[in-house]
C-alpha positions in Angstrom: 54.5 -2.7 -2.6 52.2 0.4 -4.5 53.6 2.3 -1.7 57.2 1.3 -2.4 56.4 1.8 -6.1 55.1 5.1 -5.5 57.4 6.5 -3.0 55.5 6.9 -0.2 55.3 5.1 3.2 52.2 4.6 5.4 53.9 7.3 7.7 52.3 9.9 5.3 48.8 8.4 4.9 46.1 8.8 7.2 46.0 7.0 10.3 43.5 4.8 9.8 44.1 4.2 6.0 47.4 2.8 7.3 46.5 1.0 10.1 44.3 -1.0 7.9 47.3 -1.6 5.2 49.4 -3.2 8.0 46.6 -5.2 8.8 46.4 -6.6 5.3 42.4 -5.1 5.2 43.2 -2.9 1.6 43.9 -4.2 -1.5 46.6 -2.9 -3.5 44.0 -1.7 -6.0 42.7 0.8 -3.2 45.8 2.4 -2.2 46.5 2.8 -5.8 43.1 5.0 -6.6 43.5 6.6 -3.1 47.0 7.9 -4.3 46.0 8.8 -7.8 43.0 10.8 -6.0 45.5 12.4 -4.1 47.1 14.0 -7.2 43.9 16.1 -7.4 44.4 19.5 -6.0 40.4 19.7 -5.1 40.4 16.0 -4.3 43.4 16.4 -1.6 41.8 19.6 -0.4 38.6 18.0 0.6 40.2 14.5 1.6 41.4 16.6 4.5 38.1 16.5 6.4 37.0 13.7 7.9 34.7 11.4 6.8 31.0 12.4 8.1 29.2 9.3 9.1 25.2 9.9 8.4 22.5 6.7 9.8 
């Protein structure tokens, strides 16, 4: 539905960020800050890399 609401489908998010929408693992909330993070020029350059995983 924030999807709907915003335009977008999970077609255009990241593969795992929508993988885990259609298996009902994110809240609504979350994909609502993830897209308003987006709007950030800096934000949407560096959400291009992937996530670096440090143990």
């Amino acid at each position: 539905m924030v999807l709907a609401k915003a335009g977008r489908s999970l077609k255009n998010l990241p593969k795992d960020l929508g993988a885990a929408i259609e298996a009902g693992r994110i809240l609504g909330a979350v994909v609502s800050r993830f897209l308003e993070l987006e709007k950030s020029p800096v934000l949407r350059w560096l959400m291009q890399f992937g996530a670096v995983v440090v143990m």
